[in-house]
N, C-alpha and C positions, 0 to 999 in steps of 0.2 A: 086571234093568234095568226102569225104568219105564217108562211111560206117559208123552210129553210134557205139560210145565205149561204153563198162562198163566206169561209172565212180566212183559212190558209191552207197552204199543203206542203208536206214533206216530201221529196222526190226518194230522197233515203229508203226511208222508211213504207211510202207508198201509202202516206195516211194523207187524211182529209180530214177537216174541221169545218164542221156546219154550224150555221148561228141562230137565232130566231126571238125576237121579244115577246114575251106571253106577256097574256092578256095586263097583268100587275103589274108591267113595267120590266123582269128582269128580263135576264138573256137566261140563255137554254143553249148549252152546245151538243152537239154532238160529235161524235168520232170513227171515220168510215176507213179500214185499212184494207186494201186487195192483199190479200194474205194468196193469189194464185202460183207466182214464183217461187214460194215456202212452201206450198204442197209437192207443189213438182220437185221441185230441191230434194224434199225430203223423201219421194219416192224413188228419186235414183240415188242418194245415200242408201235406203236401205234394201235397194239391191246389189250394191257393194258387201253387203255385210255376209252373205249366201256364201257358206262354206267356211267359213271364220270364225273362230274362236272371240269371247269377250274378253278383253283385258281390261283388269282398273281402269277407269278414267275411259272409258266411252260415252260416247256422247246418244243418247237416250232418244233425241226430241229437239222437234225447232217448232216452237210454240209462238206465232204472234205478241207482239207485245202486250197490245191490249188484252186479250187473251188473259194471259199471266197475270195482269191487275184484276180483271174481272172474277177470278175463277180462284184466286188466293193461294196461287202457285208461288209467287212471291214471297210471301211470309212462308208457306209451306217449306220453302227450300231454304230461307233464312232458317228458319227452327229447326231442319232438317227431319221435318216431319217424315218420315218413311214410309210410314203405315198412308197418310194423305195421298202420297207422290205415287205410291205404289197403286193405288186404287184408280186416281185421275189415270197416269199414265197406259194399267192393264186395261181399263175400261173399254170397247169397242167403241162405241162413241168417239172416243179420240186416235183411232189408229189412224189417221192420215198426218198427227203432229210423230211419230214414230219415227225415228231415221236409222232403227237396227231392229234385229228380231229378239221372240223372248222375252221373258215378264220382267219387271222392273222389281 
């Protein structure tokens, strides 16, 4: 097996794609995104939030993309799973995708 390759990057987004042929001949990717800017982001949103009232339609969470595929936040939120979203989001584990305070 090899050594991961460059394969592309997204400046957007901050992701990276690595490549590499196993042993059988296929490829193998992978997927690296600095998700640093989104934490930070998301810790001064929810210091904005301190002394505030929630109204409908606040926004919860800035979650990586990858993230959201790996972790079935995506269909979660398509099916409007509540009970899912509520659990991933209260979670400690993920308090640094948090952008407000308070349980989901």
């Amino acid at each position: 097996m090899t050594d991961w390759s460059f394969f592309d990057y997204d400046p957007e987004t901050r992701t990276k794609i690595l490549c590499r042929t196993l042993d059988d001949g296929r490829m193998a990717f992978r997927v690296e995104q600095n998700v640093d800017l989104i934490l930070e982001a998301n810790v001064e949103a929810e210091k904005e939030t301190y002394g505030k009232r929630f109204p409908d339609w606040t926004r919860i969470a800035s979650v990586p993309l990858r993230m959201i595929e790996k972790t079935g936040l995506d269909i979660a939120t398509a099916m409007q799973d509540k009970k899912y979203l509520g659990k991933f989001f209260n979670d400690s584990d993920h308090q640094k995708f948090r952008t407000s305070r308070g349980k989901y």
